[in-house]
C-alpha positions as a Markdown table, in Angstrom:
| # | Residue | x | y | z |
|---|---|---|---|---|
| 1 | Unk | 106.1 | 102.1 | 90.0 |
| 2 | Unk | 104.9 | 99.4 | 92.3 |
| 3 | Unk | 105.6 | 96.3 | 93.6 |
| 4 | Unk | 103.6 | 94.7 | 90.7 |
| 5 | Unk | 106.2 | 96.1 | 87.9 |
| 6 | Unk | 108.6 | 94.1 | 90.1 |
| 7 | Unk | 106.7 | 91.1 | 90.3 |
| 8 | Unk | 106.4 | 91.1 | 86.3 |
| 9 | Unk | 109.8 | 91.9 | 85.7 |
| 10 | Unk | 111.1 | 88.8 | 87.7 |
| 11 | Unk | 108.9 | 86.6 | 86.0 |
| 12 | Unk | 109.9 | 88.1 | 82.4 |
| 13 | Unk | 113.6 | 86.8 | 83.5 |
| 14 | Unk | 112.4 | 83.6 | 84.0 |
| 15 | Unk | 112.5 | 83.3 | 88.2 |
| 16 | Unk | 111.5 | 81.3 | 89.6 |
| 17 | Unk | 113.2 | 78.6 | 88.0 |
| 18 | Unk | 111.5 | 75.6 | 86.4 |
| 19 | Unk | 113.0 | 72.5 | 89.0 |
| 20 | Unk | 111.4 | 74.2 | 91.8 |
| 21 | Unk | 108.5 | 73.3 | 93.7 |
| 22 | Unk | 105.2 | 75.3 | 93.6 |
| 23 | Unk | 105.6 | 77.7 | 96.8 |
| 24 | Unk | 109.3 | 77.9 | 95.8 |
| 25 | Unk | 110.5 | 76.4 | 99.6 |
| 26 | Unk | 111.1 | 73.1 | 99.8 |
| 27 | Unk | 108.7 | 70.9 | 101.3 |
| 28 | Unk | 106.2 | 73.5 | 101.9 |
| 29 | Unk | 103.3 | 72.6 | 104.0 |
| 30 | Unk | 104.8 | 70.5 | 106.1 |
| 31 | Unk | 106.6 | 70.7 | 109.5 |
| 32 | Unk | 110.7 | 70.6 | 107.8 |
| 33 | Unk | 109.6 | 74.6 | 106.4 |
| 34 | Unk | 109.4 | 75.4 | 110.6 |
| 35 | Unk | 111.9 | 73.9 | 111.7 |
| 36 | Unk | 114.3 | 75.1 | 108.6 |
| 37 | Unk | 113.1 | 78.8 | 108.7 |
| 38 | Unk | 114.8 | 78.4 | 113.0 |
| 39 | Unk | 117.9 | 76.9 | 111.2 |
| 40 | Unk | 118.3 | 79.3 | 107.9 |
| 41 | Unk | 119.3 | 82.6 | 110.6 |
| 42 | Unk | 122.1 | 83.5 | 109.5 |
| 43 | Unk | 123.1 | 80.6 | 107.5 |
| 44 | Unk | 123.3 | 79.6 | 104.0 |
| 45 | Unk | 121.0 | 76.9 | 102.5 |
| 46 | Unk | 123.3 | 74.5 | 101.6 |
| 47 | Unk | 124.6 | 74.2 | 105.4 |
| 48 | Unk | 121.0 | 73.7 | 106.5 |
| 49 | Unk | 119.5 | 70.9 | 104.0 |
| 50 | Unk | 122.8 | 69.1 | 106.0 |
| 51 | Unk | 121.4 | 69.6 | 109.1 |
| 52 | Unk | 117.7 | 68.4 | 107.6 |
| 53 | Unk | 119.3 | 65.7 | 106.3 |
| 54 | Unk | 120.9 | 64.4 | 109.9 |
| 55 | Unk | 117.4 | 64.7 | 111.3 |
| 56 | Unk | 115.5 | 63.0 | 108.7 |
| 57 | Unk | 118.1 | 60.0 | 108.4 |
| 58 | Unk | 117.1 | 59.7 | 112.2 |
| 59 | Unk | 113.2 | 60.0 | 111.4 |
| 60 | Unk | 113.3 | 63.3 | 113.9 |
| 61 | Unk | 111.7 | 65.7 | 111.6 |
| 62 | Unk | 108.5 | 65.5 | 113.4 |
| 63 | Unk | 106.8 | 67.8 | 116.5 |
| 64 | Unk | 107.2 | 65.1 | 118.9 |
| 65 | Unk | 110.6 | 63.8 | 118.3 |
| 66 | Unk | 112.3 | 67.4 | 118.4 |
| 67 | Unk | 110.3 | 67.9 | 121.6 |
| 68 | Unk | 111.4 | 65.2 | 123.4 |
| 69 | Unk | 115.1 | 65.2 | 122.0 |
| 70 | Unk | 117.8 | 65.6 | 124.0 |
| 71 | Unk | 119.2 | 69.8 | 123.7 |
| 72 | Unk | 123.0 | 68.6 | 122.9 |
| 73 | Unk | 122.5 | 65.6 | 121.1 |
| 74 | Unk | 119.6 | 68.2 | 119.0 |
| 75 | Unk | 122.5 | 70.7 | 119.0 |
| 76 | Unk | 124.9 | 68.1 | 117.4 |
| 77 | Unk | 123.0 | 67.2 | 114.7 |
| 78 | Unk | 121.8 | 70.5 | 113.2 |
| 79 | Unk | 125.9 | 71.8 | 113.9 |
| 80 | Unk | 126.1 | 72.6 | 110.2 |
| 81 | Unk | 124.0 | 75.5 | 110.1 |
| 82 | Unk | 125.6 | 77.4 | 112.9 |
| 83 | Unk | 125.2 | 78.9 | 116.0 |
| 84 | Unk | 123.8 | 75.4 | 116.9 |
| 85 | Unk | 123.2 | 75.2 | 120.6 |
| 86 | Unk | 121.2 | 78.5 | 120.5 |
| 87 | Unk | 119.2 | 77.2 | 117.5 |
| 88 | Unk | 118.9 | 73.7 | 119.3 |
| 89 | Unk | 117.4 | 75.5 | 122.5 |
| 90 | Unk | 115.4 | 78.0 | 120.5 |
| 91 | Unk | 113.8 | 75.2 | 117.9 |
| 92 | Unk | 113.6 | 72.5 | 121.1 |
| 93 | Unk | 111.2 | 75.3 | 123.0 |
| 94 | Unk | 109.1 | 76.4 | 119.9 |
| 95 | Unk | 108.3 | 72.9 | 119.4 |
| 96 | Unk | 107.5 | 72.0 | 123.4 |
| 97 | Unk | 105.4 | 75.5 | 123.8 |
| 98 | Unk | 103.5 | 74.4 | 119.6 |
| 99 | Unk | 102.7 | 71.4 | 121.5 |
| 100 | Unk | 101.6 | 72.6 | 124.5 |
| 101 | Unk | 99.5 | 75.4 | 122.9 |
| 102 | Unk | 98.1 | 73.7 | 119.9 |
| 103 | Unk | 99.2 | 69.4 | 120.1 |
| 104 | Unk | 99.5 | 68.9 | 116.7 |
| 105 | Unk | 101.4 | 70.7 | 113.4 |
| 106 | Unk | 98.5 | 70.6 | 111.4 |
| 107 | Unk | 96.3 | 72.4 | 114.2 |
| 108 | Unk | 99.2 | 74.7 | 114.6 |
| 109 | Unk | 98.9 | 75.7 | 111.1 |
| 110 | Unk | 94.9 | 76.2 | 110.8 |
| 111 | Unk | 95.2 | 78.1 | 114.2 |
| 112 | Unk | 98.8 | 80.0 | 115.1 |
| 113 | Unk | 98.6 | 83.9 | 115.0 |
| 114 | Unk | 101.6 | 86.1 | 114.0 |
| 115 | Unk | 101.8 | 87.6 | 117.5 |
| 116 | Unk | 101.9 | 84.2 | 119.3 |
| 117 | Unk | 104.7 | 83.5 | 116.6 |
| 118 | Unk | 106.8 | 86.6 | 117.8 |
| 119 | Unk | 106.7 | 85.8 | 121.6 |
| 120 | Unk | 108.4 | 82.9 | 120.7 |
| 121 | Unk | 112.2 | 83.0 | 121.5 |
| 122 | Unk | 114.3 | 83.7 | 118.5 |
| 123 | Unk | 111.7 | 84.3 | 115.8 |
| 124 | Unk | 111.5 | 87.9 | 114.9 |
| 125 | Unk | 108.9 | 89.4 | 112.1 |
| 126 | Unk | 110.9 | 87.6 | 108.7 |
| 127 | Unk | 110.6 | 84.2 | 110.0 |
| 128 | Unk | 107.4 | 84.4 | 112.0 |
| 129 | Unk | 106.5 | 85.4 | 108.5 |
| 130 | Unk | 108.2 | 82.5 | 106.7 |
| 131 | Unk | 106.5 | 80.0 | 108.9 |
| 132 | Unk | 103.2 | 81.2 | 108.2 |
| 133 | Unk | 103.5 | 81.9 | 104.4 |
| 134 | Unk | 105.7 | 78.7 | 103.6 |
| 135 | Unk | 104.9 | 76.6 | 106.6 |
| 136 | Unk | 101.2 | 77.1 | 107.1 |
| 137 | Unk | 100.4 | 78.4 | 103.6 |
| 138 | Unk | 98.8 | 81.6 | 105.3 |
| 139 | Unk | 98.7 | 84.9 | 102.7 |
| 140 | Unk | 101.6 | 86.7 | 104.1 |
| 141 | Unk | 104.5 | 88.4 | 102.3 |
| 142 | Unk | 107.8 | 87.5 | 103.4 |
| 143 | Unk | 110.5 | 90.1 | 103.6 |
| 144 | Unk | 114.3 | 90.0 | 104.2 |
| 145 | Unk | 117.1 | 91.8 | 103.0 |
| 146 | Unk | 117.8 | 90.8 | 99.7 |
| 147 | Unk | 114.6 | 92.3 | 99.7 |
| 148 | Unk | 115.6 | 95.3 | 101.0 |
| 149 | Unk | 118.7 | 96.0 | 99.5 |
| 150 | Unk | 117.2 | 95.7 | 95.9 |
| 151 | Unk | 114.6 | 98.2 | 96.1 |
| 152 | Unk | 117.2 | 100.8 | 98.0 |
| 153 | Unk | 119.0 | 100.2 | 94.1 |
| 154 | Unk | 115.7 | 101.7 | 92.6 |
| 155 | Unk | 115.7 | 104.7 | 95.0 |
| 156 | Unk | 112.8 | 103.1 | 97.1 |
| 157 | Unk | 113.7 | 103.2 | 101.2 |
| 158 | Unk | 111.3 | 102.7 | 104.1 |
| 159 | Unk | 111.7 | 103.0 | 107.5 |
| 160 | Unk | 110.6 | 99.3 | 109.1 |
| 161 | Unk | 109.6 | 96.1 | 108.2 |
| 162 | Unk | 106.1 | 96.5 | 108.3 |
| 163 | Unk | 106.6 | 99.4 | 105.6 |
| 164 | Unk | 108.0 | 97.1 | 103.7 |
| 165 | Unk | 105.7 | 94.1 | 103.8 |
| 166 | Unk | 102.9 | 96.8 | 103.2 |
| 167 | Unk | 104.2 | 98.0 | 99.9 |
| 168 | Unk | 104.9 | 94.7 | 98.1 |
| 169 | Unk | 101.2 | 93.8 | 99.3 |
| 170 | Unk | 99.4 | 96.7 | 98.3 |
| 171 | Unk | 101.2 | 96.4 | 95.0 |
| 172 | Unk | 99.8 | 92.7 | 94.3 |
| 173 | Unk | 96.2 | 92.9 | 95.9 |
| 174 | Unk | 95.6 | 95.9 | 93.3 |
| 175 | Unk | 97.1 | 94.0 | 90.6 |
| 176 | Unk | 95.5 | 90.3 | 91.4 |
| 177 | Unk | 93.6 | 90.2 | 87.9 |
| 178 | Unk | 97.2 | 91.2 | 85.8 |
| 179 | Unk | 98.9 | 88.5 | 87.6 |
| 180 | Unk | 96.1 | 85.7 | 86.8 |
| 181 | Unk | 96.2 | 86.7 | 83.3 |
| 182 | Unk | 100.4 | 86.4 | 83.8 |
| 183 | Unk | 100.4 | 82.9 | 84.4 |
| 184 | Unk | 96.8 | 82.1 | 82.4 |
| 185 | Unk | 95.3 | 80.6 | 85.5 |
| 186 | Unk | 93.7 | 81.8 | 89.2 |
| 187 | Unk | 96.5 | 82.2 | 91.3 |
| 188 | Unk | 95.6 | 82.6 | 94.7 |
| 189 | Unk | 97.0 | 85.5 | 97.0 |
| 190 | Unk | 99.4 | 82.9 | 99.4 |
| 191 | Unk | 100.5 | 81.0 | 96.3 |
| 192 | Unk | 102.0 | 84.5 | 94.7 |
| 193 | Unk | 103.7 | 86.1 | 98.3 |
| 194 | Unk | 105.4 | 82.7 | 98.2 |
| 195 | Unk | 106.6 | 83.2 | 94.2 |
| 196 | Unk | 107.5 | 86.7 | 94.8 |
| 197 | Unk | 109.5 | 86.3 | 97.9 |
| 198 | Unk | 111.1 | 83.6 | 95.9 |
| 199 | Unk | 111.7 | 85.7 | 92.9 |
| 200 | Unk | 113.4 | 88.2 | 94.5 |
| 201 | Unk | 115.7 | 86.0 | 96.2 |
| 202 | Unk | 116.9 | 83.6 | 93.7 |
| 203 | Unk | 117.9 | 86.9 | 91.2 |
| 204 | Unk | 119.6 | 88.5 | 94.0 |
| 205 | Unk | 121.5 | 85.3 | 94.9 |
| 206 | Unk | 122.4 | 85.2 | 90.9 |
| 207 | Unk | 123.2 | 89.1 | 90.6 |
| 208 | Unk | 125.2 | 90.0 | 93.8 |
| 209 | Unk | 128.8 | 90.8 | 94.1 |
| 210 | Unk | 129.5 | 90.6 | 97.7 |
| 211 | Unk | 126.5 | 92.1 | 99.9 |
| 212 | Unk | 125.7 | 94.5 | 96.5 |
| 213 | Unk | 122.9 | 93.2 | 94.0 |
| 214 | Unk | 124.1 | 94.2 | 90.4 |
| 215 | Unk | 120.2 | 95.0 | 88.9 |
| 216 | Unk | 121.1 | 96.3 | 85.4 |
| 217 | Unk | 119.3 | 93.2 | 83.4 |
| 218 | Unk | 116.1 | 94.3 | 85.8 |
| 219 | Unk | 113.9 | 97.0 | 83.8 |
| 220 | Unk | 112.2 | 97.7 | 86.5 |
């Protein structure tokens, strides 16, 4: 078995589902994936798309604004996703230090590396990875622990993160041609890390009881 058998048995269930967008996180490719990848730590979804939304009805979902916003008044409007002044200080600096290093988004997203990305303050490997797969639309699997958790059902269990990311990739790169012939089309390499993550995620959101993932409709 490899990641690959997972991959196709995900898409046999029908994930991801038909209303989403193409790289499965909303408004991918633009500068809302950064700044809701800082807000999504350790919050649910719904909470942040509030916080979005009190940014965007302000038009301060853009480098510049965030940079230049005040840290409480940031704090006060992103307050539904939690843990808000840390996020606020966090997301204020990572947009200061993106200007400061690159000036723009867009040159940000031709030119960041995933090291400059972790000496960031509060990004850690899942969402330097999330920024540059979803963000910057950069080949790059994404993992976290719904992730996690459902392979340890099918008896697989590795020892980091990197072990991880290594194994879904292997799995996909070998089996580029089956996956084209999946969906009838060229798929490129970024497009499918994006779908898979997103697989995996929306049928463990759908099949967990608690913090378990029930997989017995997975033939995996």
């Amino acid at each position: 078995m490899d990641s690959f058998d997972l991959f196709k048995a995900l898409k046999e269930q029908g994930y991801i589902k038909e209303d989403r967008e193409e790289f499965w996180w909303p408004k991918s490719g633009t500068f809302e994936v950064l700044v809701g990848t800082i807000l999504t730590q350790q919050a649910k979804w719904e909470k942040v798309e509030r916080s979005l939304e009190n940014l965007r009805e302000r038009n301060l979902l853009n480098l510049n604004s965030i940079s230049n916003l005040d840290g409480k008044e940031l704090a006060l409007l992103i307050k539904p996703s939690g843990f808000y002044n840390t996020k606020a200080k966090n997301l204020k600096k990572l947009c200061q230090n993106i200007e400061k290093e690159f000036e723009t988004f867009e040159n940000f997203c031709l030119h960041v590396e995933r090291d400059w990305l972790l000496l960031q303050k509060g990004i850690g490997e899942e969402s330097a990875d999330s920024i540059l797969c979803y963000a910057c639309k950069r080949e790059v699997m994404v993992v976290d622990s719904y992730t996690n958790r459902l392979l340890m059902k099918f008896g697989y269990e590795f020892e980091s993160y990197s072990e991880l990311q290594e194994w879904l990739v292997n799995g996909i790169e070998s089996n580029h041609d089956k996956i084209c012939k999946l969906y009838g089309k060229n798929m490129e390499l970024n497009l499918i890390y994006a779908r898979f993550h997103g697989k995996v995620v929306e049928f463990c959101k759908e099949n967990r009881r608690g913090k378990d993932v029930e997989v017995g409709s997975l033939n995996f």
